[in-house]
PDB file of N, CA, C, O and CB in Angstrom:
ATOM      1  N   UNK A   1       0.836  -1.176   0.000  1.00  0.00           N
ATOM      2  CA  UNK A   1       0.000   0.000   0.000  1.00  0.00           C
ATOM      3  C   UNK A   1       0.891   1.253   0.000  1.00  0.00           C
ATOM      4  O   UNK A   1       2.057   0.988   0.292  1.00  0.00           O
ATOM      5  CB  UNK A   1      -0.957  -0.010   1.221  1.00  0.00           C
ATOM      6  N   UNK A   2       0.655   2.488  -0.240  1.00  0.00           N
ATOM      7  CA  UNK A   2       1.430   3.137  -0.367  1.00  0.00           C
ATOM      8  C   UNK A   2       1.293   4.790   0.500  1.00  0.00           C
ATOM      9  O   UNK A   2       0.534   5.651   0.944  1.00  0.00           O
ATOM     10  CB  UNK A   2       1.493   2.993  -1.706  1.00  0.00           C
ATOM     11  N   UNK A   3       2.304   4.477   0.346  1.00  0.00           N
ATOM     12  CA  UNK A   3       2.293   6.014   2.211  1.00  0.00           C
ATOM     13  C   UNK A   3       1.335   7.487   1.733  1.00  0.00           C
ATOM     14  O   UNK A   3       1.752   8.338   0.947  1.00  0.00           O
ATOM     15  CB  UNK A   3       4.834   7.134   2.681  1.00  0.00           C
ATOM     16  N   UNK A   4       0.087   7.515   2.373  1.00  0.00           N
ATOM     17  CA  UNK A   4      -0.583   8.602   2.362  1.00  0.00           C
ATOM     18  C   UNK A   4       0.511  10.109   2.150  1.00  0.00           C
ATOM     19  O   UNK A   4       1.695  10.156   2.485  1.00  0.00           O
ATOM     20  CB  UNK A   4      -1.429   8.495   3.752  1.00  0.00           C
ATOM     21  N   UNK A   5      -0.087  10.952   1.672  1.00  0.00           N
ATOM     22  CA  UNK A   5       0.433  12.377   1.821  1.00  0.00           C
ATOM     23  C   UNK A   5       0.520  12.472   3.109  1.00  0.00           C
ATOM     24  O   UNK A   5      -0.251  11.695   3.673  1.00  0.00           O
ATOM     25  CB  UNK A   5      -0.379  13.519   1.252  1.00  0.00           C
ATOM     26  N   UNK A   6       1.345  13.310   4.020  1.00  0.00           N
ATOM     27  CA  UNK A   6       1.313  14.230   5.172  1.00  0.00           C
ATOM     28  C   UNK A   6       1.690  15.560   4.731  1.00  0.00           C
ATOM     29  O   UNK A   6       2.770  15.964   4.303  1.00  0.00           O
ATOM     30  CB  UNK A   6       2.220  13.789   6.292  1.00  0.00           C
ATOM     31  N   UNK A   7       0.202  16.372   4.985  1.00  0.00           N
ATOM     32  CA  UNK A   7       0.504  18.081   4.989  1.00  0.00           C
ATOM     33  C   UNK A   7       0.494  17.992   3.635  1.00  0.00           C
ATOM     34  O   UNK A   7       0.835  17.033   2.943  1.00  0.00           O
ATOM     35  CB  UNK A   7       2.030  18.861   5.728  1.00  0.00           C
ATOM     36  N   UNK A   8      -0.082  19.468   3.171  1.00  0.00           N
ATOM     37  CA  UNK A   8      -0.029  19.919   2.106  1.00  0.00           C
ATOM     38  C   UNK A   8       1.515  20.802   1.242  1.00  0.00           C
ATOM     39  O   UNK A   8       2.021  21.913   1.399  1.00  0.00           O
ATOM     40  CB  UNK A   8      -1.155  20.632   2.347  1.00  0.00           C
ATOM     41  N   UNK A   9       1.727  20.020   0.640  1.00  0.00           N
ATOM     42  CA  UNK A   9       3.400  20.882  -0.190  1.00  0.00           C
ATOM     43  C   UNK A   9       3.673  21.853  -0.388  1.00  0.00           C
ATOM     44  O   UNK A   9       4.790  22.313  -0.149  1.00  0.00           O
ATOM     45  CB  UNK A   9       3.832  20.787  -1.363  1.00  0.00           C
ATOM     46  N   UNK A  10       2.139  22.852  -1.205  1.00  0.00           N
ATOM     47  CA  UNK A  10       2.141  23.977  -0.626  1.00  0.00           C
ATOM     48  C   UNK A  10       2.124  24.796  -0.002  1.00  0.00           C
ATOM     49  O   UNK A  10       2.080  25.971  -0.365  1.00  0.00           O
ATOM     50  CB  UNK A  10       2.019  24.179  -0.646  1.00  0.00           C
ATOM     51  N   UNK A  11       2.168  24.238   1.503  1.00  0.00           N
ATOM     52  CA  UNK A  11       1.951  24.895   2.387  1.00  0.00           C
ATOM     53  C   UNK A  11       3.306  24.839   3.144  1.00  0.00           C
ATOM     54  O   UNK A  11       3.413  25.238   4.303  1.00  0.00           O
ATOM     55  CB  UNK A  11       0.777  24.505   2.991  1.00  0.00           C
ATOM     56  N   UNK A  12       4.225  24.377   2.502  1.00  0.00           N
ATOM     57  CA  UNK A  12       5.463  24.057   3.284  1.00  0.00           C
ATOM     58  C   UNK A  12       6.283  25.848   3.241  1.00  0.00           C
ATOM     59  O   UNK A  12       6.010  26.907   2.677  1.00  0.00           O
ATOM     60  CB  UNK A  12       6.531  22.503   2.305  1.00  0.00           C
ATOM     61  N   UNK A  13       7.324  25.387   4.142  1.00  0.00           N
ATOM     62  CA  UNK A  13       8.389  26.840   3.851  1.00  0.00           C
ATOM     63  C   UNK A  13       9.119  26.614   3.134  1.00  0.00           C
ATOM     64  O   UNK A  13       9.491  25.444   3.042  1.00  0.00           O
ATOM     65  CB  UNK A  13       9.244  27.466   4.831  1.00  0.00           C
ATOM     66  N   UNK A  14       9.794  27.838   2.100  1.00  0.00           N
ATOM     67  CA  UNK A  14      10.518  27.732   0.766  1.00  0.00           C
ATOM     68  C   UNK A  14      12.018  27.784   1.961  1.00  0.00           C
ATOM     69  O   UNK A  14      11.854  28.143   3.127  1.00  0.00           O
ATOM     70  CB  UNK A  14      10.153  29.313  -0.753  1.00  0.00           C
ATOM     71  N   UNK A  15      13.269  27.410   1.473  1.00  0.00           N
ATOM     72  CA  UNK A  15      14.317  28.018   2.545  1.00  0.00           C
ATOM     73  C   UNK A  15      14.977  28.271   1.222  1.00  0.00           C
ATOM     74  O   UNK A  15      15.233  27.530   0.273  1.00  0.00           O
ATOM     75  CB  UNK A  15      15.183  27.007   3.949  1.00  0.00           C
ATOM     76  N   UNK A  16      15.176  29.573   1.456  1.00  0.00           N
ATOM     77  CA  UNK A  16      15.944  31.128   0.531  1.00  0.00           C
ATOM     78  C   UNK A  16      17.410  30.998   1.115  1.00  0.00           C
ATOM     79  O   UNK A  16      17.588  31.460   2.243  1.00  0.00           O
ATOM     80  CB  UNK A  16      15.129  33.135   1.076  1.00  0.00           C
ATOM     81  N   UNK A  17      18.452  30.428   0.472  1.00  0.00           N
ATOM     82  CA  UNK A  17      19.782  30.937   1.418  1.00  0.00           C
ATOM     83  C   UNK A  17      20.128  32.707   0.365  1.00  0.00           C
ATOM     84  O   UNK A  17      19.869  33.207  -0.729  1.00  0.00           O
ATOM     85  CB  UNK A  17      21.638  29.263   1.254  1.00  0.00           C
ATOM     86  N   UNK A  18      20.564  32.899   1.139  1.00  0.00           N
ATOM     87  CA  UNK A  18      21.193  34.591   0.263  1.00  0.00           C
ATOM     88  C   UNK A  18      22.385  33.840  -0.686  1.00  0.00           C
ATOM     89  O   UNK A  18      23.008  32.839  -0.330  1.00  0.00           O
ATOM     90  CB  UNK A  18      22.225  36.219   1.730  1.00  0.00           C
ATOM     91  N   UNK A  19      22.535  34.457  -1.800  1.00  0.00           N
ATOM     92  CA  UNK A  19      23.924  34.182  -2.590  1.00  0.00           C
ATOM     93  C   UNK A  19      24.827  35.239  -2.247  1.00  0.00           C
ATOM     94  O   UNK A  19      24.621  36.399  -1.891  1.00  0.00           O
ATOM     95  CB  UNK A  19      23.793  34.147  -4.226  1.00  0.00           C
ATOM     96  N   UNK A  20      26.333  34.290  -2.516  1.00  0.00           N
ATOM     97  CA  UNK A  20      27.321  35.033  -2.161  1.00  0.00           C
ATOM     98  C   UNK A  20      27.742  36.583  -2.528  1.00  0.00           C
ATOM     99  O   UNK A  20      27.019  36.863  -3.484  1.00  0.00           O
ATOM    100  CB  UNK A  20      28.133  34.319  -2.470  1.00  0.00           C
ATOM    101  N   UNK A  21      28.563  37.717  -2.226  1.00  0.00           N
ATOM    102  CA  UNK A  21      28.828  38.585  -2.037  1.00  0.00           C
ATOM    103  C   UNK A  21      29.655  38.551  -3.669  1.00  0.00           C
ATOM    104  O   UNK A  21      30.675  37.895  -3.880  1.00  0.00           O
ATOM    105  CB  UNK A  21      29.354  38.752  -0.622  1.00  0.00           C
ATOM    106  N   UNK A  22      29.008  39.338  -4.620  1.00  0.00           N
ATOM    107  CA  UNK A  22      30.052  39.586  -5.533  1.00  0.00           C
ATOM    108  C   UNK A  22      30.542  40.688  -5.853  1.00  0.00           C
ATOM    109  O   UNK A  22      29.893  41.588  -6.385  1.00  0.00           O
ATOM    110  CB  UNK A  22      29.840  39.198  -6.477  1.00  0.00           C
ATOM    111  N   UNK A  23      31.978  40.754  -5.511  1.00  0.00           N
ATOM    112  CA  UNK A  23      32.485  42.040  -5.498  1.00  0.00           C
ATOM    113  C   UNK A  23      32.568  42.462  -6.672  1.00  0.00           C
ATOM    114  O   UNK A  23      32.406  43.681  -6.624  1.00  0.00           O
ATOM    115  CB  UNK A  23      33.610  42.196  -4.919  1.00  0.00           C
ATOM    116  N   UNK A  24      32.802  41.986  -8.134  1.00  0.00           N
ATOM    117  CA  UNK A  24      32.603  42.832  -9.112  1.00  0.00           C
ATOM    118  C   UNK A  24      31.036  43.579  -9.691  1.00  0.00           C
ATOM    119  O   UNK A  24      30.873  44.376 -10.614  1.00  0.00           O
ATOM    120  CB  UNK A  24      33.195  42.083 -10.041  1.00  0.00           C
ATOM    121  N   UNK A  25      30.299  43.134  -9.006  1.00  0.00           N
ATOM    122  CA  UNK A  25      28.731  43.940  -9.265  1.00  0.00           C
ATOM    123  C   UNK A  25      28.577  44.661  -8.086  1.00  0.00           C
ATOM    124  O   UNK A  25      28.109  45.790  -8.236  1.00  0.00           O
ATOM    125  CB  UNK A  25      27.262  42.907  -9.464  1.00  0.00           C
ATOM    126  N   UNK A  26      28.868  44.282  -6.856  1.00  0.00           N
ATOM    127  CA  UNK A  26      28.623  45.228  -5.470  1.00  0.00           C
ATOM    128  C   UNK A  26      29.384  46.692  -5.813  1.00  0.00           C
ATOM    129  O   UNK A  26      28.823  47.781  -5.934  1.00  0.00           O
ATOM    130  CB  UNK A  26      29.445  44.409  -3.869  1.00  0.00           C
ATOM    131  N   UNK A  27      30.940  46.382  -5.944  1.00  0.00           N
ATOM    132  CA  UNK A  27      31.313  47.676  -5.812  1.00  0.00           C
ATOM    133  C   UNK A  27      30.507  48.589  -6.951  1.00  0.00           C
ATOM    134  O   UNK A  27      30.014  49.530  -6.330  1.00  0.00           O
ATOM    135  CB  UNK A  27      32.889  47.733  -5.928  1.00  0.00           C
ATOM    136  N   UNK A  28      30.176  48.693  -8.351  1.00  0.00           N
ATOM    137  CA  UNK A  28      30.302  49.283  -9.228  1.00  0.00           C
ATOM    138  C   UNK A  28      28.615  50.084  -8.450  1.00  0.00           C
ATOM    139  O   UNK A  28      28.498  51.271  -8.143  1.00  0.00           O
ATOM    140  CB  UNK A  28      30.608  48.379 -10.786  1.00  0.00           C
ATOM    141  N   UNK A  29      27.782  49.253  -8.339  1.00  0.00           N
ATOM    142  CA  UNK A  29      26.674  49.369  -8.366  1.00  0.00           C
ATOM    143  C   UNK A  29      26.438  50.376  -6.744  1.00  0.00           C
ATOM    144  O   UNK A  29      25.523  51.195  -6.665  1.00  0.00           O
ATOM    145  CB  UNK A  29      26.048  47.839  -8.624  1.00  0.00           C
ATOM    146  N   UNK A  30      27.133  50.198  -5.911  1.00  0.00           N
ATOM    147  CA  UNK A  30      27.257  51.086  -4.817  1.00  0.00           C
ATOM    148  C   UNK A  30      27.923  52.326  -4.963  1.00  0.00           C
ATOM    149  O   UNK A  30      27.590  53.258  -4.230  1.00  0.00           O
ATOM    150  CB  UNK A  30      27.834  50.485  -3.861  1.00  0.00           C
ATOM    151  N   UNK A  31      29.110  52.518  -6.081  1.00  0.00           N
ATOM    152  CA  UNK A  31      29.479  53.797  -6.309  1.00  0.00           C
ATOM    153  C   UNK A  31      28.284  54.173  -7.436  1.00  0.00           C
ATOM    154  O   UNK A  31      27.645  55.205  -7.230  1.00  0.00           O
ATOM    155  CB  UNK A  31      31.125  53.919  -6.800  1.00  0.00           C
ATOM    156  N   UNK A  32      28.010  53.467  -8.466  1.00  0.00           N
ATOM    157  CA  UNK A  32      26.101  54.213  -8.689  1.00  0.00           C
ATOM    158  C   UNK A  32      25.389  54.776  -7.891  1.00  0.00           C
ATOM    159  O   UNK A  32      25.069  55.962  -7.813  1.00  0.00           O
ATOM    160  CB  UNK A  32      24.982  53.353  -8.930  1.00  0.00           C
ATOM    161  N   UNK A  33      25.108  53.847  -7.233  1.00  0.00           N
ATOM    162  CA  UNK A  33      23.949  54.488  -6.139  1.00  0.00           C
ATOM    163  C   UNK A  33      24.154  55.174  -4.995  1.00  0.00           C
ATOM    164  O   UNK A  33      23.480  56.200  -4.903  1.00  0.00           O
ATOM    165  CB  UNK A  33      23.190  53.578  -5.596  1.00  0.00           C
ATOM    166  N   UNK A  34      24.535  55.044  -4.519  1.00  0.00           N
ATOM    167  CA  UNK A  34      25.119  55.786  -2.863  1.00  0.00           C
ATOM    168  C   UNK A  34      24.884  57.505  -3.998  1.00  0.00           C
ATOM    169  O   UNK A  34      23.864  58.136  -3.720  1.00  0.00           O
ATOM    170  CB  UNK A  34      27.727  55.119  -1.996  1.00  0.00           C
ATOM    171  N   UNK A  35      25.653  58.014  -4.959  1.00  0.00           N
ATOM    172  CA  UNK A  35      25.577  59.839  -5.065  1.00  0.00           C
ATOM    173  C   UNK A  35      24.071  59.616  -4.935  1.00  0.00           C
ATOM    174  O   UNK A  35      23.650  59.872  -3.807  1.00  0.00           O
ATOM    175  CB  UNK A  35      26.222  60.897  -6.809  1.00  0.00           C
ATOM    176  N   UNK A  36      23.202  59.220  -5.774  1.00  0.00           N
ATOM    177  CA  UNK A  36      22.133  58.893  -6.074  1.00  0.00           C
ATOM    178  C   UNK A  36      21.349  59.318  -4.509  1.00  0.00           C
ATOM    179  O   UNK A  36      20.715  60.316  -4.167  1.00  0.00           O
ATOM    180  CB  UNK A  36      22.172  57.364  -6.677  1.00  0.00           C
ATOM    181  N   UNK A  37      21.669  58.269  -3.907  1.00  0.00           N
ATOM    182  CA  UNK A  37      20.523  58.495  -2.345  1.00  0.00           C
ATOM    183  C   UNK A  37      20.861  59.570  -1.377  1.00  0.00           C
ATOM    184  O   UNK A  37      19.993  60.070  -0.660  1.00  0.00           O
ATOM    185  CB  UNK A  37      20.540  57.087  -1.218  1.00  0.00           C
ATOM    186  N   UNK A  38      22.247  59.976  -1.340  1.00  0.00           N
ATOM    187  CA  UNK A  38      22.356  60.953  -0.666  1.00  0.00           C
ATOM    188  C   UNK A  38      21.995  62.226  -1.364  1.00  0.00           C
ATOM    189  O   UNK A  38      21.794  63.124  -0.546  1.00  0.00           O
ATOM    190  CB  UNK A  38      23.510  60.916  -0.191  1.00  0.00           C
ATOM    191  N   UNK A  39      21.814  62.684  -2.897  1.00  0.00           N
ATOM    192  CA  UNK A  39      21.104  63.652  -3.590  1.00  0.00           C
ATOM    193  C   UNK A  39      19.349  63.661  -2.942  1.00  0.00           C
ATOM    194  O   UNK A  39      18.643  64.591  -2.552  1.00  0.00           O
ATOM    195  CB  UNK A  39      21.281  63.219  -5.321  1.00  0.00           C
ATOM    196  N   UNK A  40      19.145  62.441  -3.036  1.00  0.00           N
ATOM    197  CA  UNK A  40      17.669  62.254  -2.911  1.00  0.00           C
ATOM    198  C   UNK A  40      17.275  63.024  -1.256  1.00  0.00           C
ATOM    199  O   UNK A  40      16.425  63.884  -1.025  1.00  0.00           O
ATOM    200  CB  UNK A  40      17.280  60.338  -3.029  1.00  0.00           C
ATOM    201  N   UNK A  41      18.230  62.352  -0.292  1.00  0.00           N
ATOM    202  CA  UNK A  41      18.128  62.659   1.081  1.00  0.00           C
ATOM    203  C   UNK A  41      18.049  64.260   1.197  1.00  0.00           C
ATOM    204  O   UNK A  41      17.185  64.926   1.769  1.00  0.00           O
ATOM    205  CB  UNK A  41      19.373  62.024   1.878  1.00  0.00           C
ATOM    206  N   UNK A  42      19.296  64.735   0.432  1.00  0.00           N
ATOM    207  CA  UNK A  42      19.067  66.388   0.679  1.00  0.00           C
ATOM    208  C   UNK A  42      17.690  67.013   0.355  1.00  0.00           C
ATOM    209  O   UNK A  42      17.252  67.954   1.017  1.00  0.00           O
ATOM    210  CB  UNK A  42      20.084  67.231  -0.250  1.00  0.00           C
ATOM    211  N   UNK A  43      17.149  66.570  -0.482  1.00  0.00           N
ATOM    212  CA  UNK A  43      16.514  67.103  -1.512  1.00  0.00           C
ATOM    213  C   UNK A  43      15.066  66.755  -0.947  1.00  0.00           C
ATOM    214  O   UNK A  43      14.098  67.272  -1.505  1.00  0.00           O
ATOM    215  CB  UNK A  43      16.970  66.515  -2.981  1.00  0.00           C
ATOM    216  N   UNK A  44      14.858  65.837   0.218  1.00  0.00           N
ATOM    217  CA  UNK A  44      13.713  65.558   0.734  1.00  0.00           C
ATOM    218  C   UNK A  44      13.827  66.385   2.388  1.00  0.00           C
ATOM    219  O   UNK A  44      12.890  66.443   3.184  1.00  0.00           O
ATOM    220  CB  UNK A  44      13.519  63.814   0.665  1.00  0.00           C
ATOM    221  N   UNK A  45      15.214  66.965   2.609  1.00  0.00           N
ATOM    222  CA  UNK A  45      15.303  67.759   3.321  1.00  0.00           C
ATOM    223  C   UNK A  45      15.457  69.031   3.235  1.00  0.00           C
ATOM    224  O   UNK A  45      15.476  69.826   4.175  1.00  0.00           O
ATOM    225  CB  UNK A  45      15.837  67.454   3.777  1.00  0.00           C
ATOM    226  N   UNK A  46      15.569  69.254   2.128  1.00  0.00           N
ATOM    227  CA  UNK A  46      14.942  70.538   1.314  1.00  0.00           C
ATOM    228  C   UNK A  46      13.278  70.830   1.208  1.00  0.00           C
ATOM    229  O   UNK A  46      12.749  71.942   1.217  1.00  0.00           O
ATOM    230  CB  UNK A  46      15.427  70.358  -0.230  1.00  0.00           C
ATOM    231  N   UNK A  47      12.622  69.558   1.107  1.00  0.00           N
ATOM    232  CA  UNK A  47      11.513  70.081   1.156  1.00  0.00           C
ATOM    233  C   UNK A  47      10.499  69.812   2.483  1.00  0.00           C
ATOM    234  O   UNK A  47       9.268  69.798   2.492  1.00  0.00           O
ATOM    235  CB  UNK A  47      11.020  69.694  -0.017  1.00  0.00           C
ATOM    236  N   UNK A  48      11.710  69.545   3.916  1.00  0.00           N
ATOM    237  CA  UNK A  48      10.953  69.300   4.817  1.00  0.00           C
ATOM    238  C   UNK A  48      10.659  67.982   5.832  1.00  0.00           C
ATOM    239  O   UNK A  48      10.311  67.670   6.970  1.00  0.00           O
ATOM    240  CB  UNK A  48      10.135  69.580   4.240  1.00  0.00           C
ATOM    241  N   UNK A  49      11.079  67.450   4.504  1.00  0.00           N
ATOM    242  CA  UNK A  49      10.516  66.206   4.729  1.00  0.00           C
ATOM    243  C   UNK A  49      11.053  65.424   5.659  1.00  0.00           C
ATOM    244  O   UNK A  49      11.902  66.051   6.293  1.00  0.00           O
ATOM    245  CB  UNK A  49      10.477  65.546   3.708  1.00  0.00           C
ATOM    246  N   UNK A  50      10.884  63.962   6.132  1.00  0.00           N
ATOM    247  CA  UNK A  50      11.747  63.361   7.382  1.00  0.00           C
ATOM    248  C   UNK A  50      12.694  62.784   6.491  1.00  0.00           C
ATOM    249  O   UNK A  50      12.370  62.590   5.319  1.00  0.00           O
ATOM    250  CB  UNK A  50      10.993  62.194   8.531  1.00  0.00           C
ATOM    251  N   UNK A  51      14.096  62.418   7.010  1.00  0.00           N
ATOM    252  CA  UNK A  51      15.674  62.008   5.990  1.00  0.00           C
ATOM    253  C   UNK A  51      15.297  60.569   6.376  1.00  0.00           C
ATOM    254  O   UNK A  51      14.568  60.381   7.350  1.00  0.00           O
ATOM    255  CB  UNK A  51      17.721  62.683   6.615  1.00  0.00           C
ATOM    256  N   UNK A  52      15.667  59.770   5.803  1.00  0.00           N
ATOM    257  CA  UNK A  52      15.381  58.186   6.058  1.00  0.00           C
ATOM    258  C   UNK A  52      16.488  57.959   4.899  1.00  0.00           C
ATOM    259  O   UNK A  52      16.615  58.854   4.063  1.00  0.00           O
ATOM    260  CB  UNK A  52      13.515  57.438   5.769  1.00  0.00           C
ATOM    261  N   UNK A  53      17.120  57.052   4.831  1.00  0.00           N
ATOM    262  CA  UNK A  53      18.005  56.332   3.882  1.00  0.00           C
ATOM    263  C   UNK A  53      17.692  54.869   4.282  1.00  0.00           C
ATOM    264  O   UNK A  53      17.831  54.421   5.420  1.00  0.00           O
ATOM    265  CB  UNK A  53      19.654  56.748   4.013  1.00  0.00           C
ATOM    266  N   UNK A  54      17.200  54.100   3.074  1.00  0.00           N
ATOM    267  CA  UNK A  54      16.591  52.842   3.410  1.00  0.00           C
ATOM    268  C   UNK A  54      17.789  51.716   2.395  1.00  0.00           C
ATOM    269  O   UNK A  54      17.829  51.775   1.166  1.00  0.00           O
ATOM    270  CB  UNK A  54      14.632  52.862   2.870  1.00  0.00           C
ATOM    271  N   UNK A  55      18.568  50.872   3.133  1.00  0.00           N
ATOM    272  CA  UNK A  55      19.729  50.275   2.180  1.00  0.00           C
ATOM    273  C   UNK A  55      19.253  48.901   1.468  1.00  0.00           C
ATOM    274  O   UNK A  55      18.415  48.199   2.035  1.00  0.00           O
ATOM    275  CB  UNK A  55      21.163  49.933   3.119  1.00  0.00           C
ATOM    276  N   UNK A  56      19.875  48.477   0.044  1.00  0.00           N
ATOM    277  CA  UNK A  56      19.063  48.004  -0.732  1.00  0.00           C
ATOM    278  C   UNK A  56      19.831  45.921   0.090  1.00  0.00           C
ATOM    279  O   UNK A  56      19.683  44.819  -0.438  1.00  0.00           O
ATOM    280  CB  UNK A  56      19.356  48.819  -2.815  1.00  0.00           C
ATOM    281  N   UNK A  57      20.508  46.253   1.350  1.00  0.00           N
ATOM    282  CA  UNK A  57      20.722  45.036   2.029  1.00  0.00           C
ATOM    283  C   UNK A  57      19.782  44.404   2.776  1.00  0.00           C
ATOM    284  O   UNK A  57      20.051  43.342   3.338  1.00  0.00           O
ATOM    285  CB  UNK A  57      21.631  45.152   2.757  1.00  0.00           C
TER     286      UNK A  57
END
């Protein structure tokens, strides 16, 4: 006879490991962005607004 299901599959947890750290796309892409968010930060403190810098880690 053959072993019933236990629990539904979909209902299981996915396990996500993070991939490794690659330094030839990290650095380039952080000297992109970083002028980028700190322009943005002034510029929302220019108009008042609360400064928050939210990191894309």
């Amino acid at each position: 006879m053959a072993n019933p299901r236990v629990g539904n599959p979909d209902h299981k947890r996915n396990k996500n490991m993070l991939a490794p750290e690659n330094e030839a796309i990290a650095a380039p892409m952080e000297e992109l962005l970083t002028p980028l968010v700190y322009n943005q930060l002034s510029y929302y403190k220019h108009l008042g607004l609360r400064s928050r810098i939210l990191s894309l880690r």
